[in-house]
C-alpha positions in Angstrom: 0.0 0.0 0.0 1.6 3.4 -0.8 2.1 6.5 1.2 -1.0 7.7 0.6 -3.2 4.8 1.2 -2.0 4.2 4.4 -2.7 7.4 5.6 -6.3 7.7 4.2 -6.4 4.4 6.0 -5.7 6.1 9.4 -7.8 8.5 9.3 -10.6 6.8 8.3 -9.8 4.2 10.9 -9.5 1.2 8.8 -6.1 0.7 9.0 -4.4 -2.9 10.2 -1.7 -3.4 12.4 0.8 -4.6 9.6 -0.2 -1.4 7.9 0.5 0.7 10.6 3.7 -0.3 11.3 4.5 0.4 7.8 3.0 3.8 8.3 5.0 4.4 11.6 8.1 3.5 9.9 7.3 5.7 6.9 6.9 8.7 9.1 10.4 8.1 10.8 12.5 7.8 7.3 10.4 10.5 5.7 10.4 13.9 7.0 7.9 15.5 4.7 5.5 13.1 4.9 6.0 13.4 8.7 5.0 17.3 8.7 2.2 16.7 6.6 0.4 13.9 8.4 0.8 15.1 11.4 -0.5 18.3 10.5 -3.6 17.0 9.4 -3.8 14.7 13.0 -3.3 18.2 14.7 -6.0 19.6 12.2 -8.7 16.4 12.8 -7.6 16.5 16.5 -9.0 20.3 16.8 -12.0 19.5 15.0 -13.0 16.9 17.1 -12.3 19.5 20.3 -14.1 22.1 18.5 -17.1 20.2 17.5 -17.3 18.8 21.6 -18.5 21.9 22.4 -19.5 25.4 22.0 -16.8 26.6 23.9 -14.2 24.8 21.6 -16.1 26.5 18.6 -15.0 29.8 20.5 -12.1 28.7 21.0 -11.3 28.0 17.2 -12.0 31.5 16.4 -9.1 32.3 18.9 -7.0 30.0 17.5 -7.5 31.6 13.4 -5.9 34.6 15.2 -3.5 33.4 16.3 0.3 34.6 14.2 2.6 33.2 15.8 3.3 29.2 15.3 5.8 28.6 18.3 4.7 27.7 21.5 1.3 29.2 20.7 0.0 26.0 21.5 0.4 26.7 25.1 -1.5 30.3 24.8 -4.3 29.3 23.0 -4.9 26.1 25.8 -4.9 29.5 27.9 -7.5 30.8 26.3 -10.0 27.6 26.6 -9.6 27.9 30.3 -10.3 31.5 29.9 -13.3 30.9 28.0 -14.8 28.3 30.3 -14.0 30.7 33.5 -15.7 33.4 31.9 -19.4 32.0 33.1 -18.8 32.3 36.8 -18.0 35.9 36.8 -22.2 37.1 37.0 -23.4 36.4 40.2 -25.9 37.9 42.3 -24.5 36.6 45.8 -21.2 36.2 46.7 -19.6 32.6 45.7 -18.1 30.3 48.4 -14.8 28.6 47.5 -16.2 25.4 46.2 -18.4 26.5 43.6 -15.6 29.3 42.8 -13.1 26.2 42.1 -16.2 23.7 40.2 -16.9 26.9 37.9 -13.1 27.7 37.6 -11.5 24.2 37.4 -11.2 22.9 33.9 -8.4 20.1 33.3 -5.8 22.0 30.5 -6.3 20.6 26.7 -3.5 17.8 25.6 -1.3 20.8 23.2 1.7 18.7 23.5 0.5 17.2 20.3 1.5 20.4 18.5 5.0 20.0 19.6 8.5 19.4 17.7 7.9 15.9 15.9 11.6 15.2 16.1 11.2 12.8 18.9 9.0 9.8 17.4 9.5 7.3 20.1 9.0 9.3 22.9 6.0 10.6 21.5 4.5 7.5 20.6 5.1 6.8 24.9 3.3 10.0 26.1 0.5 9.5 23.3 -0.7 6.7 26.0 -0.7 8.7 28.8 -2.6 11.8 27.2 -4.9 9.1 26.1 -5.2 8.4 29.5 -5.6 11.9 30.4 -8.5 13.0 27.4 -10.0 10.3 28.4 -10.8 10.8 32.3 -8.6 8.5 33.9 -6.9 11.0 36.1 -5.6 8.5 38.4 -3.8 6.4 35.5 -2.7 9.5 33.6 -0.7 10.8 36.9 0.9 7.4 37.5 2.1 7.5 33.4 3.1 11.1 33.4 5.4 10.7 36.4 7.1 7.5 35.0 7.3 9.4 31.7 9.0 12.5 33.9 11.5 10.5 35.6 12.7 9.1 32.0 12.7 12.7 30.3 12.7 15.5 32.9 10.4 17.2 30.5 8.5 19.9 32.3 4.9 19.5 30.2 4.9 16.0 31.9 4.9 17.6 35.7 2.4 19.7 34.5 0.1 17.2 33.5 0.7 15.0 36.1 -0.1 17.7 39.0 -3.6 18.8 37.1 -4.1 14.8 36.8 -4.2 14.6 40.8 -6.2 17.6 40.8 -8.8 16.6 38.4 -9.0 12.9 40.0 -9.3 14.8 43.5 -6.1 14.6 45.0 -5.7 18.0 45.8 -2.8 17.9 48.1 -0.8 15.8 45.6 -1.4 17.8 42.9 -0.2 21.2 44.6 2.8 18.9 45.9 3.8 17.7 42.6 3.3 21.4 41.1 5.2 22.9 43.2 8.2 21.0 43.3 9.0 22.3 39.4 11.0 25.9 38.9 8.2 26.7 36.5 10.1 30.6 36.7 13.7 29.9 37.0 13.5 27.4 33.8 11.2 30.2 32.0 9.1 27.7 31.1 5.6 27.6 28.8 3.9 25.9 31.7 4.8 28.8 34.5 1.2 30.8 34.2 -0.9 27.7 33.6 1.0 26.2 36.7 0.3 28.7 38.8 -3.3 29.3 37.4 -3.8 25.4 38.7 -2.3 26.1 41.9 -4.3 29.0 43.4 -7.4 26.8 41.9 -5.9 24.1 44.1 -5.5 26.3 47.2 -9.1 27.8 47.0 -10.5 24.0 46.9 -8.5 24.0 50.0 -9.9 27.7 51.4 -5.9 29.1 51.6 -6.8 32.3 50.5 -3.5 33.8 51.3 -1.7 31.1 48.9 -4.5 31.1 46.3 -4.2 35.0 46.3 0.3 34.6 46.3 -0.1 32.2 42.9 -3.2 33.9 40.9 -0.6 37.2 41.4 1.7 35.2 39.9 -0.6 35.0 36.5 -1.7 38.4 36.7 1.8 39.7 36.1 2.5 36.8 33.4 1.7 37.6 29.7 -0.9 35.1 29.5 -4.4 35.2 28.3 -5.1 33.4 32.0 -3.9 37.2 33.3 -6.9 38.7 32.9 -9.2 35.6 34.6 -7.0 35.3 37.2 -8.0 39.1 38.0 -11.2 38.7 37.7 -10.7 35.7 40.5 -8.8 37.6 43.0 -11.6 40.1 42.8 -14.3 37.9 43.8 -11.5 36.3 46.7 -11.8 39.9 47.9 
């Protein structure tokens, strides 16, 4: 089967294992064919997002606008969260801290997908875990995040694994595990979406004063969660 055919087979999910692994092997020996088809995954991949909800269709009105191809992945994920936070900012009483954190707390969206493609193998690892992970097996997805951390030291893992424990309820881990990374020494992608999780985490947990100390942290970040996280600390007040 050529090039081609196998990937028409893919996406139309009738593709069989031998044909797969031709396909996988194709995609490490041929570079241009490895842009291209995982371009149109990334393309399919936000479809499917978009079409979940209407909030995804808003969010892929965001993402046309968006000029800038690296790392924008991580900004427009922002911007999702910001989207679904925007409901819980009319209210006519006060919110307590719970319902603050339920209207707040969405897990982030896998953007890891839009990465480099220069690392095939360890790709093909972590698509298991996010599988895990878009899939609503928290528990799992922390336990395969953390194994994939300690074999790569790549910070998006940490990330995922600490909003893992937080989405399956295990608030205390999932500050833990988010706090141990230098999201701000390292300068990395993850710092303001970090942070955003963490003063989440601490209001679940009614510790104003740290909740306030991290959603600071996002305000002063060039984020699209800057603006949310604003609006948050204003209702805290």
């Amino acid at each position: 089967m050529d090039k081609e055919a196998l990937i028409e087979a893919y996406f139309s999910n009738r593709i069989s294992n031998v044909e797969f692994e031709q396909l996988q092997q194709l995609l490490k020996e041929d570079a241009a064919l490895r842009e291209r088809f995982y371009n149109e995954l990334e393309l399919k991949e936000a479809i499917a997002r978009e079409e979940h909800s209407d909030l995804k269709n808003r969010f892929r009105s965001l993402e046309a606008k968006q000029k800038k191809r690296s790392f924008w992945y991580v900004y427009a994920a922002a911007a999702v969260v910001v989207l679904i936070a925007i409901g819980s900012l009319l209210y006519e009483e006060p919110p307590t801290t719970q319902t603050l954190y339920a209207d707040y707390f969405e897990p982030y969206p896998n953007v890891v997908h839009l990465s480099s493609r220069s690392q095939l193998a360890e790709e093909d690892v972590a698509a298991g875990a996010f599988e895990l992970y878009e899939t609503g097996q928290y528990t799992k997805a922390a336990t395969a995040f953390k194994a994939l951390y300690q074999a790569t030291s790549k910070d998006y893992l940490v990330f995922y694994q600490g909003v893992s424990l937080l989405a399956s309820n295990q608030t205390h881990e999932g500050i833990e595990v988010l706090e141990s990374y230098p999201w701000e020494v390292t300068q990395s992608d993850f710092a303001a979406p970090a942070n955003w999780y963490l003063g989440l985490a601490y209001i679940k947990l009614e510790n104003l004063a740290q909740a306030t100390h991290y959603l600071n942290k996002v305000t002063q970040a060039k984020s699209p969660l800057s603006q949310t996280a604003r609006n948050l600390l204003e209702q805290l007040d």
